[in-house]
N, C-alpha and C positions, 0 to 999 in steps of 0.2 A: 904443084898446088899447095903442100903443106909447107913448103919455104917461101912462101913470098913476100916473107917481109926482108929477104935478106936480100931482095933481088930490085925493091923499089927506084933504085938508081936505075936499071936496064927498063922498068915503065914507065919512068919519068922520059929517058932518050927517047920512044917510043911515041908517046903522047904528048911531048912537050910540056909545057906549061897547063895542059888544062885538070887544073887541080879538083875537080868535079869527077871525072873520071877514073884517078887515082885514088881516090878516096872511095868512089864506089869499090872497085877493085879490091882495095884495102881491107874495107868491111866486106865484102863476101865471103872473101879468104879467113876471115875469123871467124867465121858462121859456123854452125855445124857440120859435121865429115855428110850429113844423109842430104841436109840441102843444098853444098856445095854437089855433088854426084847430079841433083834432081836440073841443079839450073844448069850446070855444065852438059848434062843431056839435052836442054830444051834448047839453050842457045848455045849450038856450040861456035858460031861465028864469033861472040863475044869474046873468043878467048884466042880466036885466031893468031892476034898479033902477036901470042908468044909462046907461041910451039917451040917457035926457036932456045926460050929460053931455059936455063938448065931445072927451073923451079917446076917445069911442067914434063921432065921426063918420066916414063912411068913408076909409079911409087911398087913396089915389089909386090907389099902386103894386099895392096887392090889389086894389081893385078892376077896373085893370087886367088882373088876372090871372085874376080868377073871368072875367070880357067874353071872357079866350082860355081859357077851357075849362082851367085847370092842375087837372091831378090827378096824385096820389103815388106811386111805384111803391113795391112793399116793399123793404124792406131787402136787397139782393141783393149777393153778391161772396164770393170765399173766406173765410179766416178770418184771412189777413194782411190783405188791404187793409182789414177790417173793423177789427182792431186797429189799422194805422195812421192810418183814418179819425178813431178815436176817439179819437187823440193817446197809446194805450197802449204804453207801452214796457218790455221784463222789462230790471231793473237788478239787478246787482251787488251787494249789501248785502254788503262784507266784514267789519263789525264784527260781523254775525249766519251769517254763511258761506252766506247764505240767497238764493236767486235770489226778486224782489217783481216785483208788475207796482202801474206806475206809470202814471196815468190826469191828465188837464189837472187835475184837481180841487188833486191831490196837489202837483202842480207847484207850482199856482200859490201854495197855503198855504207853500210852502219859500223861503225868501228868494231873487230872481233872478239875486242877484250869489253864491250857491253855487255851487263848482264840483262834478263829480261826485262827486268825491273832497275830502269836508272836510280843508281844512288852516289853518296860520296860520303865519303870516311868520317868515321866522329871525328870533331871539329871543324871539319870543313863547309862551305859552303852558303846557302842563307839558310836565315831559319827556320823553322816549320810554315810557317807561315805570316804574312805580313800585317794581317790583321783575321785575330781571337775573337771571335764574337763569344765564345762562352764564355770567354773568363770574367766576364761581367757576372754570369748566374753560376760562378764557383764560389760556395762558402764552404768551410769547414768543419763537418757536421758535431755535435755537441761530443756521440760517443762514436767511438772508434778504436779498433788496436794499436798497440804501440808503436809507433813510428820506429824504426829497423832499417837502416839502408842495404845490410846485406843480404847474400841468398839466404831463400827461407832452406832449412834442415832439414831438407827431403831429395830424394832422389828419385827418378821413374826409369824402369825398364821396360822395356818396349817387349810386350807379352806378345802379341798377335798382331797381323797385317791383313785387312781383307781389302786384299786386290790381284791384280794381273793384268801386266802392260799385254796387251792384245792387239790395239788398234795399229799400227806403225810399226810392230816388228812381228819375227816369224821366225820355228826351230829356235823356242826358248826356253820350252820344258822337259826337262829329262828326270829320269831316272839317276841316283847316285850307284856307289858301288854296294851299298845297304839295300837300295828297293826304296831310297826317300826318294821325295819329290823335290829337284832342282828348278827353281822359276825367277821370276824378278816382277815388283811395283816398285813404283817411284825410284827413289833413292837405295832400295834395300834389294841384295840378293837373297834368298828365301831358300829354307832348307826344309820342309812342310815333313812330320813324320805321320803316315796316313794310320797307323793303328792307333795313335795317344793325341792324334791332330795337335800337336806342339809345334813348334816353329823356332829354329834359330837363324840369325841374322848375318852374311856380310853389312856391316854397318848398322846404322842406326844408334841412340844411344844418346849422353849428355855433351855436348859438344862448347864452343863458345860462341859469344853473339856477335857472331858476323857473318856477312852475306856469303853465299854458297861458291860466288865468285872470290871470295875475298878467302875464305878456307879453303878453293882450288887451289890457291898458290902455297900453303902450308901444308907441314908435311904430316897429314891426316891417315890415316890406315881406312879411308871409307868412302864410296862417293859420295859425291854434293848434290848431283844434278839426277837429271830423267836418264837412266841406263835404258839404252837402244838394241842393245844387243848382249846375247848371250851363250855361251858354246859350254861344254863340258867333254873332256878328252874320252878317246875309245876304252882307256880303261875305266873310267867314270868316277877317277880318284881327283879332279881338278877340275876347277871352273874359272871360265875368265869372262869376264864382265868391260862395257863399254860404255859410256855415258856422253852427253854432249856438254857444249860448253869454248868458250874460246880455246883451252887449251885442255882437248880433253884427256882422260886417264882412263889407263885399260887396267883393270887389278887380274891377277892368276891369284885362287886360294882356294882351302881343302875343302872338297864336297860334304865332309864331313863335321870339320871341326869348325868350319868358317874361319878357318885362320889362312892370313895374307901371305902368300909365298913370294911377288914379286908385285913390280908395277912395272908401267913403262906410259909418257906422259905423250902425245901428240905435237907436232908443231903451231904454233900460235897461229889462229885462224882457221883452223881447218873445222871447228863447229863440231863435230859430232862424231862418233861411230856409227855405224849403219849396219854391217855385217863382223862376223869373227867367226873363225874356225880354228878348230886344234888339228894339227897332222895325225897320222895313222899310228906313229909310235909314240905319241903326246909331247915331244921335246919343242915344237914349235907351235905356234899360232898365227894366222891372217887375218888383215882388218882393212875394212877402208873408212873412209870419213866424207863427211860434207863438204869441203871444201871444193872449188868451182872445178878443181881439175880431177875430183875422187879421186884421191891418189889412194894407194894399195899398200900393203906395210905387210913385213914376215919378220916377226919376233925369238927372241930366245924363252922359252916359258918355262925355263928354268932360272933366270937373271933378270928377264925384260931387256935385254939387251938389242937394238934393231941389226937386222942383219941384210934386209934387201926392203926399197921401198920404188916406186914409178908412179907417173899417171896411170889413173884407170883410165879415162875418157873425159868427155864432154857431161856425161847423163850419168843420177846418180846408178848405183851397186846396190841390189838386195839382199843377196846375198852368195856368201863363198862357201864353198866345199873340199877340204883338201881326197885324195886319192885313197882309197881303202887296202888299196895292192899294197903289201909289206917292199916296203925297199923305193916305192913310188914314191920323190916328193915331189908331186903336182900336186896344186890347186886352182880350180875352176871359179870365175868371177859374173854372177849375172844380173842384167841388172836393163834398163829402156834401153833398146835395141844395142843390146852390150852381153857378151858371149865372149871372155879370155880364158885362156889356160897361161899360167904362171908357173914356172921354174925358177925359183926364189938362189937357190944354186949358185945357177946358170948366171943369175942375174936376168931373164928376160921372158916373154912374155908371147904366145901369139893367140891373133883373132881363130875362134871357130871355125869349119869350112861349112857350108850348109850341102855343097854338093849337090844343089838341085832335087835334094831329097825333102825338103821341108823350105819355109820365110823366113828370114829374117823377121824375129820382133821382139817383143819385152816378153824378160823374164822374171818372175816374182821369187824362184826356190831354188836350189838346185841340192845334189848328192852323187856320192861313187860309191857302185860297187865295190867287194874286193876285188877282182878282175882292171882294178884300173878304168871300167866305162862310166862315163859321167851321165845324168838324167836330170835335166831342165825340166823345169814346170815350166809353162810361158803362159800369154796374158790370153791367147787365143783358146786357151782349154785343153792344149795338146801337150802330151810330155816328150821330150827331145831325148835320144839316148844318141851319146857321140861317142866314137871309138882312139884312142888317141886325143886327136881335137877336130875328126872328120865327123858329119852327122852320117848316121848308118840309118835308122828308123823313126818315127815319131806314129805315138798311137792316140786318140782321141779320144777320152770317157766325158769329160768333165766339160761342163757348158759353164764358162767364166774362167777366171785367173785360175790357174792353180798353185794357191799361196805357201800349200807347204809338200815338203816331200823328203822322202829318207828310206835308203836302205838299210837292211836290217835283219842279218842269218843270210838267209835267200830267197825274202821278200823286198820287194819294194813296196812303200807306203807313200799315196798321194791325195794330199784333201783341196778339194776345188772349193770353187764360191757358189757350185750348188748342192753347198753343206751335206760333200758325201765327203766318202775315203774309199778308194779303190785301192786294193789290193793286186801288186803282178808278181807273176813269177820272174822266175832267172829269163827264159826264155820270151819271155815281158807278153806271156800273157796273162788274161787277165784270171783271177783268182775270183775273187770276192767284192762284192762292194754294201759301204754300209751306212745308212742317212743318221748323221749325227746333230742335227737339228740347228747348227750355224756352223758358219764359215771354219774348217779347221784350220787356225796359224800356225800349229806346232804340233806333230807325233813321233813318239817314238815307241820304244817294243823294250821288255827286258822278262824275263822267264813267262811267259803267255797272257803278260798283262801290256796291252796299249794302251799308253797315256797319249792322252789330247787336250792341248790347247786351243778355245776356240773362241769366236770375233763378240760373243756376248760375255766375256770376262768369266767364264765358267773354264774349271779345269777335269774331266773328268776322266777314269778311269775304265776298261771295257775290258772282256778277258778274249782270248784267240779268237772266237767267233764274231765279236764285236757286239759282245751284249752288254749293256751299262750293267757296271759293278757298283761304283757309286762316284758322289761328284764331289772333289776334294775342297774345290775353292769356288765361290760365285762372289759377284762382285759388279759396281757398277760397270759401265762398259764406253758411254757416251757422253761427249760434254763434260761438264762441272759436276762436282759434287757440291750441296752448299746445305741442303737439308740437315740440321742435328738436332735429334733430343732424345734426353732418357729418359726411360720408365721402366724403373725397379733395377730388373734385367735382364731388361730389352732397349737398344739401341733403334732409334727410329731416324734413319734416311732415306735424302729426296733429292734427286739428279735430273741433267738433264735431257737422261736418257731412254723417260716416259716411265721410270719407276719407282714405286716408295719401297725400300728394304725393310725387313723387320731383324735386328740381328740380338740373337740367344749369347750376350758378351763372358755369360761364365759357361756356359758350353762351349765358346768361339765357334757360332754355325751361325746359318743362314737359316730362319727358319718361318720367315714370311714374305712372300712379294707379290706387288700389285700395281697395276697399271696404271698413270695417271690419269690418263684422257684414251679410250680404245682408237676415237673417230680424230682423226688429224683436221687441225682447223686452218684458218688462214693464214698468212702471218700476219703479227701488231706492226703499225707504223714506228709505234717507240717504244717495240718490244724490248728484254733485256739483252745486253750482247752477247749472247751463247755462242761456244764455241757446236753446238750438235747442230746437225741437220733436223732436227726434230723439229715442230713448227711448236709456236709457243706454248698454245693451250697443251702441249707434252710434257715442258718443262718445268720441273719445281726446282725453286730455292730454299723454299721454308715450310719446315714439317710442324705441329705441337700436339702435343696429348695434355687433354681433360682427365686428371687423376679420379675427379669425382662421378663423370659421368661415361670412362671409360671412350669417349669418345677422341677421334682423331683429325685432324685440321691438315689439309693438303691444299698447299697456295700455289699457284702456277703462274708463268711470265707472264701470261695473257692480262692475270688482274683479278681472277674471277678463285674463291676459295670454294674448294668441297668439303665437307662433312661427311668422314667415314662411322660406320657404327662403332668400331672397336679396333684394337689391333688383330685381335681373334677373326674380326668379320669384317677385315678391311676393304673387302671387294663390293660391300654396300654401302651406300650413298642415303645419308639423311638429307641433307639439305647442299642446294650451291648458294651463295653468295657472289654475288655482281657489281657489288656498289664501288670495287676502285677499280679504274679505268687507266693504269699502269701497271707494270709488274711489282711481286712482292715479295722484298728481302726479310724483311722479318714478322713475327708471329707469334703470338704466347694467351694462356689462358692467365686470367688472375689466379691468384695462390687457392681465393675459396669458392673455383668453379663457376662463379655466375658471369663471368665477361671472359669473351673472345677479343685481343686487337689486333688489326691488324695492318701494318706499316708499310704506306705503299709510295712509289717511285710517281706517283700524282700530288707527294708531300703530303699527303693526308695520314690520320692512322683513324680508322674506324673501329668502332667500339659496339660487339653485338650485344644484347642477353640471350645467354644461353636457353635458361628456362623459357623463354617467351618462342620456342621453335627460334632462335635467332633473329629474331628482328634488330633492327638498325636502333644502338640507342643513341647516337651521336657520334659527332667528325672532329677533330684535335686537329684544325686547320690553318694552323699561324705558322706554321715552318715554311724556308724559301726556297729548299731544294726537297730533294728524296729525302724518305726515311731511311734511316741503315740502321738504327736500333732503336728500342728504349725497354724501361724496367717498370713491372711493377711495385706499390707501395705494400707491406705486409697485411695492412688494413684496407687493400682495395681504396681508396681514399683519392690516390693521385698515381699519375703516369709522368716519368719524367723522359725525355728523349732527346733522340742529337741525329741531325741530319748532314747531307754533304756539304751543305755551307759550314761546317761547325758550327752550327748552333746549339745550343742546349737549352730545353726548353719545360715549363711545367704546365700539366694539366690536371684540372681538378676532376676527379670520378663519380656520379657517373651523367655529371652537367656536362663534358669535354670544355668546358672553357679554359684557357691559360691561364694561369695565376703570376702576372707580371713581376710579384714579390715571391714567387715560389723556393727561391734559393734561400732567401731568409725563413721563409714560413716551413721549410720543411728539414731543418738542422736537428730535431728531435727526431724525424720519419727514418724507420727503419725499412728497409728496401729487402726484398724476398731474394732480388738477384741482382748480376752489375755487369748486364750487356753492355753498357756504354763503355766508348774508347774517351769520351771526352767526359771531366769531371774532377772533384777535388783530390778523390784519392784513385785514380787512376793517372792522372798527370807525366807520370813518369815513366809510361810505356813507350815512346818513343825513344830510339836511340836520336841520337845528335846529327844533325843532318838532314834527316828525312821527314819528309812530309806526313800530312793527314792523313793519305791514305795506304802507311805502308800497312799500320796495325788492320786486319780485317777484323777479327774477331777477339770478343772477352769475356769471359768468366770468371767469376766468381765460386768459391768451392762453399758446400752448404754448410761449414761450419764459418764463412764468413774470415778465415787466419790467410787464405791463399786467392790471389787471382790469375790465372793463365792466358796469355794473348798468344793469336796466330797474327801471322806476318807476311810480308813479301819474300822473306829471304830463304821460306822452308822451316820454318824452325815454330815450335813450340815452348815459349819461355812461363814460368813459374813464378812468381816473385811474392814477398810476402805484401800483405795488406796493410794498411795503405802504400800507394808505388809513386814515392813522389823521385824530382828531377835525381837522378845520379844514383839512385838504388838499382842494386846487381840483381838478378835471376837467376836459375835455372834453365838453361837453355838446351832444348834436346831437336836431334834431326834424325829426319827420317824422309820424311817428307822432300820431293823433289819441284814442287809450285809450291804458291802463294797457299797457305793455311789458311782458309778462310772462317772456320767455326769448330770452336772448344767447349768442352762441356765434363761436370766432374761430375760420376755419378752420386747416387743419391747419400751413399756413406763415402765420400771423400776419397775412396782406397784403388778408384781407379779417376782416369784421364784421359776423354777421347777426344780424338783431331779430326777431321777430314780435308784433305788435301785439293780441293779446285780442278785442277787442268790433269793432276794425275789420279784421279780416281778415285781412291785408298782412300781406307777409315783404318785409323791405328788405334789399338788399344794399350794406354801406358799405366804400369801397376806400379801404386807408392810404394817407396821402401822410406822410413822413417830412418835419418840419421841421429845415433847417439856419437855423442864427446864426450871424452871422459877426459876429465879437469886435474892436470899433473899438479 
């Protein structure tokens, strides 16, 4: 059965010519090992005519299998793990504005060395675009700083990360050898110290401006991309980190000092990491990847040297567990109806036996005792314990996946997807169980404090009984982030994961949230493309704060804007707004409080007054596409904007009519801020190559010397004011997606980003560079 393409000579003499037949044959035999079994039971005449042949003598491994009784459980598990089972992922389509779900199939047809976001190399390619509609309404405004092509004299260090990849991976948070907290968002490994809440970094930092794909290939000390997975050795002095990517990289580095001990890079195509494990005495590591065949990989993690690699199977790996028994090196691989034990050694590898004791099905976690026995979480709610690689037991707590699991002294720890954690003894019964209020992805144990990661981006701490100590990290959790604005200091974001954050940036804490919409609506016909499940009236894009009347502005996909009293009393509701019937990327008060606008995907931007309880004072309705920004005039006076046609456009305040002469009439008008990507001294934000839409976002810093663009490639770049064609930047990464909105606080001395697909809002602290002049 598993050779028959070596045998199509022997069904050709068989069949003859009928090429219909051969070709069915052909394709069944490359199906899957579960549906070849399902159809070779149903029809077994169809296979008659070649018993005789040597392709169809019994295969060892199955017939081992049928001798222990394996049988299939059904498909069972949420609707997430089922979509990540299947390699499905909703992407971003911005040339169609259209949210797609992408399946292995689709992948693999896309060349590997694509990044997410197509691009080509400065000087290559055509140019941004074939026709400018703004450069018609770019003048040169009368004052301005001095023109500068190089980087401005600043540097940022990346102070704080509030996030936690949650959704897509599992057994990601540990303990170090200190009692820090080991985690990962986006692009950055995380080293969280829970008494001084500081933070140092694998990676992040000033880097150069080129795509995350294009600094893959150079030789960088950091990842580029979304790290998938994460391990930290039994002694909890090393961590090794995974990221996806055509050709992805594993780093090993000290839990402590975040310094790089080794790397080791993946073969080209294989997409992604997906699990990693450290062996018992920490000298080695396991990993598998995305690529069609999940192949499995045993490293040196002292060099990054490969030392045994295989297929896993057909269906992706969750994750691996190497053996806890001193002198054991096995590691167990689990993953959609995939149960292997690996002897890396040996060089080889076999299936689990189920022995008629338990199904066959998917497995989300897995762990060893020291004893050598292994315990599967799986998708039915039940945990598997095998002895060698025979099942001995499986016990049932957990109604749903059980995503995570780990032994620990001589407990085992298991958190299912009905956000408990059960507790077993050696003898696997059950101890304790404890409701931790979402899904746990990740626990582990270290002197009577259990840490958990859990599915709503929170990381929290509990002590032996399971009573909350406190909670180390929250953070968004679903969807996009796109929401940013400051006040004072307080950081104010909107995801689209039904919640507006309030974050305390000189404390680095979370210190308000509230729910967009409680009651889920329907969905919009041309709602915006979210990657959440949430239904639109859930999602925000765009948050702003009234400095003078304390009030708060929360816009959602649906079109419809709420009115909160304060950030203090963000869970009341002044007034909604209904009048755009699109969703709504951007949002701002005027400088002197009396006007709300707001910039919606119906090309309109609506213009409230505040003092009037918000009544409608007029529509800024001559744009041909969506709004994606605009700025106010210092004087309230005018609105200038740029939509996705590139257009750039003027409107007078608070008539909203356009001002066809507006570029010339307003070269004296000083501007409060400078959202706009398109314009006379922005110009130069774009690298060469790339289109309109790589820059997402712009800012402007409130002394007016510096403006910061987010981008497709991860990166937040700095550059001085005005930024016309061939002037350098500042370019720092951290960020693992598209950066879609920047923002400088109110004194200049910090720089916040949030990151789109990966969640995370970063906090960057200016350091001011001196030269001293030989």
């Amino acid at each position: 059965i598993y050779q028959i393409n070596k045998y199509l000579s022997e069904v050709k003499q068989i069949w003859g010519a009928d090429q219909a037949k051969r070709l069915q044959v052909n394709n069944f035999f490359r199906s899957r090992q579960t549906a070849q079994r399902s159809l070779y039971a149903s029809y077994p005449y169809f296979f008659q005519p070649f018993q005789s042949l040597n392709c169809m003598q019994n295969d060892p491994q199955k017939k081992e299998e049928e001798e222990a009784g394996l049988e299939y459980d059904e498909d069972v598990g949420d609707e997430e793990f089922i979509d990540e089972g299947k390699g499905n992922k909703n992407a971003y389509n911005k040339k169609t504005g259209e949210a797609e779900t992408r399946d292995a199939t689709e992948r693999s047809e896309k060349k590997p060395e694509d990044d997410m976001f197509e691009f080509e190399e400065a000087g290559g390619g055509e140019q941004m675009l074939a026709v400018l509609p703004y450069k018609g309404a770019i003048k040169e405004p009368t004052s301005h700083p001095d023109i500068n092509p190089a980087a401005p004299d600043v540097d940022y260090s990346l102070e704080y990360c509030y996030g936690y990849r949650c959704a897509d991976s599992r057994q990601n948070c540990f303990y170090n050898a200190e009692g820090k907290v080991v985690y990962m968002s986006a692009a950055l490994g995380i080293v969280l110290d829970p008494e001084t809440n500081t933070q140092k970094f694998f990676g992040g930092g000033q880097t150069g401006s080129s795509s995350k794909h294009a600094a893959a290939k150079t030789a960088i000390n950091q990842h580029t991309d979304d790290i998938l997975a994460l391990a930290v050795c039994p002694e909890r002095k090393l961590v090794v980190t995974g990221q996806v990517g055509s050709v992805p990289i594993l780093y090993v580095w000290d839990s402590t000092t975040c310094e790089k001990v080794c790397q080791a890079k993946l073969p080209k195509g294989t997409r992604g990491i997906t699990a990693v494990s450290f062996s018992v005495d920490g000298k080695y590591f396991a990993c598998s990847d995305l690529h069609n065949d999940h192949n499995v990989y045993c490293y040196d993690a002292t060099n990054g040297n490969l030392i045994f690699k295989d297929k896993g199977g057909p269906d992706r790996i969750f994750d691996i567990a190497w053996s806890r028994k001193p002198g054991d090196c096995r590691f167990v691989s689990a993953g959609i109806k995939h149960v292997k034990f690996w002897m890396p050694m040996e060089k080889e590898c076999k299936k689990g036996l189920f022995m008629r004791k338990g199904k066959m099905t998917s497995f989300a976690s897995a762990t060893f005792d020291d004893e050598g026995n292994a315990y599967l979480g799986a998708a039915n709610g039940q945990i598997y314990k095998f002895v060698e690689r025979s099942l001995e037991k499986t016990v049932k707590e957990h109604k749903g996946v059980v995503h995570s699991i780990n032994f620990v002294g001589d407990k085992l720890y298991a958190g299912g997807a009905d956000n408990k954690i059960t507790v077993y003894g050696k003898d696997f019964g059950k101890v304790a169980e404890y409701e931790v209020g979402a899904i746990p992805r990740s626990i582990d144990f270290k002197d009577d404090k259990m840490l958990v990661g859990l599915r709503n981006g929170c990381i929290n701490e509990y002590d032996a009984e399971g009573n909350l100590k406190r909670t180390l990290m929250e953070s968004h959790s679903e969807g996009e982030v796109w929401g940013l604005d400051v006040v004072g200091d307080k950081v104010l974001t909107s995801a689209d994961d039904n919640y507006v954050m309030v974050w305390d940036w000189k404390n680095r804490k979370l210190v308000k949230k509230s729910i967009v919409n409680s009651v889920a609506g329907e969905k919009v016909k041309y709602g915006a493309s979210t990657l959440s499940k949430h239904p639109d009236n859930q999602c925000s894009r765009a948050v702003a704060f009234n400095a003078f009347n304390q009030h708060v502005a929360i816009a959602t996909n649906k079109g419809e804007v709420q009115i909160r009293t304060s950030v203090d009393e963000l869970d009341s509701v002044v007034k909604t707004l209904n009048d755009p019937t699109r969703w709504i990327e951007t949002m701002s008060y005027s400088p002197d409080g009396v006007y709300l606008a707001v910039g919606s995907h119906d090309t309109a931007i609506y213009v409230y007054d505040v003092n009037h309880e918000y009544d409608l004072v007029g529509k800024c309705s001559k744009h041909n596409a969506s709004i994606t920004s605009f700025d106010w005039s210092t004087d309230t006076s005018y609105i200038r904007s740029n939509c996705a046609a590139y257009e750039l456009l003027f409107f007078k305040i608070p008539a909203c009519e356009q001002d066809t002469e507006g570029a010339t009439n307003t070269v004296d008008t000083e501007w409060v801020t400078q959202s706009n990507k398109l314009g006379w001294n922005v110009e130069g934000v774009f690298p060469s190559g790339c289109d309109g839409t790589h820059v997402n976002g712009v800012a402007a810093s409130t002394a007016m010397d510096l403006i910061a663009t987010g981008d497709d490639w991860g990166l937040v770049n700095v550059f001085r004011n005005p930024v016309r064609d061939g002037h350098k930047s500042v370019s720092l990464r951290g960020h693992s997606e598209h950066v879609v909105r920047v923002k400088f606080s109110e004194d200049d001395s910090y720089l916040f980003s949030v990151g789109g697909y990966d969640q995370t809002m970063m906090q960057w602290k200016k350091i001011q560079l001196f030269y001293q002049l030989s």
